[in-house]
C-alpha positions as a printed NumPy array, in Angstrom:
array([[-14.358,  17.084, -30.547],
       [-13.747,  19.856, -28.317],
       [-11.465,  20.618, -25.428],
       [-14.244,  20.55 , -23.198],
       [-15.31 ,  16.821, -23.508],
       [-12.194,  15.391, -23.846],
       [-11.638,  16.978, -20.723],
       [-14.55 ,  15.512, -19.107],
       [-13.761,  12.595, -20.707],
       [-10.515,  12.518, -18.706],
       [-12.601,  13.422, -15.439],
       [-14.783,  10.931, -16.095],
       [-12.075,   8.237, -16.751],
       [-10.049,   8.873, -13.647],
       [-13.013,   8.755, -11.389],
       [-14.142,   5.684, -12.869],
       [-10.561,   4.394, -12.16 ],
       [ -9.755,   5.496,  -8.581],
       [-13.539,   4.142,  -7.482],
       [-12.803,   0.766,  -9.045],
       [ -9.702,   0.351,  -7.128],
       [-11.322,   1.782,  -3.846],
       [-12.462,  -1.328,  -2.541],
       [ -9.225,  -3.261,  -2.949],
       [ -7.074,  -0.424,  -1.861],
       [ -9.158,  -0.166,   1.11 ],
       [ -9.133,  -3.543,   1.93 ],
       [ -5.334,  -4.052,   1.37 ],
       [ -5.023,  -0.931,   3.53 ],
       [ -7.038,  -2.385,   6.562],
       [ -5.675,  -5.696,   6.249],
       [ -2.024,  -4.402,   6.208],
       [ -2.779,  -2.51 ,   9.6  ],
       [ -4.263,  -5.22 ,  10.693],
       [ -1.081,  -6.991,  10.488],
       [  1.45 ,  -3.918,  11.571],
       [ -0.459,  -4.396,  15.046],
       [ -0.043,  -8.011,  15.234],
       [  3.723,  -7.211,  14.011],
       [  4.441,  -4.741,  16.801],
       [  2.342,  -6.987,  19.206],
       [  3.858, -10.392,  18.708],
       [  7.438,  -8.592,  17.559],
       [  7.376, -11.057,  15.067],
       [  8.638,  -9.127,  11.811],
       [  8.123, -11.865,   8.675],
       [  8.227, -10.352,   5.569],
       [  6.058, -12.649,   3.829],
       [  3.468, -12.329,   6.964],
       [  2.489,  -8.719,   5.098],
       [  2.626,  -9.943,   1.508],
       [  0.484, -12.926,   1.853],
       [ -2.948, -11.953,   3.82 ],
       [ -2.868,  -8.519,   1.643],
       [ -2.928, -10.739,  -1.379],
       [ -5.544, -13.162,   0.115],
       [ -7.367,  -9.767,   0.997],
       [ -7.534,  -8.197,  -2.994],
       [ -8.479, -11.584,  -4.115],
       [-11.39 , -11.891,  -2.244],
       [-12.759,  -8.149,  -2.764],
       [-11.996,  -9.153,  -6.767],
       [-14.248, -11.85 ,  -6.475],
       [-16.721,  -9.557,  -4.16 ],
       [-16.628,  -6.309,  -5.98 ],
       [-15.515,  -8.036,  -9.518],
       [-19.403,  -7.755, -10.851],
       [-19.785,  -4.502,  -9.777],
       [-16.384,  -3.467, -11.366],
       [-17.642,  -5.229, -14.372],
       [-20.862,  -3.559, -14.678],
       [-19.179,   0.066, -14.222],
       [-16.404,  -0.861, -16.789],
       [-19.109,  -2.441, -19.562],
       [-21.235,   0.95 , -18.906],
       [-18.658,   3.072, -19.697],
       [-17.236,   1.202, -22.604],
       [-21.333,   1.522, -23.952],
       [-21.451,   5.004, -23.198],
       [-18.226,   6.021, -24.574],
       [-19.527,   3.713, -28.508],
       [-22.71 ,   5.305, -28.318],
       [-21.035,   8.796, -28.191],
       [-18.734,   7.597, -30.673],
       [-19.936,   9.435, -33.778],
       [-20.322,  12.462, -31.984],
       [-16.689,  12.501, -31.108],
       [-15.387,  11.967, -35.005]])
């Protein structure tokens, strides 16, 4: 195994990583400005009023995104056992 491909390896891993968490990240991110305006709007400063919808929000891109994180996450595992003897 060579420095090159576990390298890549690496790469390949962290990509895989910060696109799978894209979508809830995103959505957390939106929702939580979403409530900083109705914050500074209403003046109403809960602390729970942040926690709760962003919450609400990840759960609900889990259960949109969750077969599509599945299906990256499966075809990496497969890639990474086929190349398996290669590696050894």
């Amino acid at each position: 195994m060579s420095e090159d491909y576990v390298l890549h390896l690496a790469r390949e891993t962290i990509v895989i990583i910060l696109t799978m968490s894209a979508p809830m990240l995103v959505l957390s991110l939106l929702v939580g400005l979403g409530i900083s305006i109705f914050q500074a709007t209403t003046q109403i400063q809960e602390q729970t009023l942040t926690f709760v919808p962003k919450i609400v929000a990840v759960f609900l891109g889990v259960l949109v995104f969750g077969s599509w994180m599945l299906n990256v996450i499966v075809q990496f595992t497969v890639n990474l056992y086929q190349n398996l003897p290669h590696l050894l």
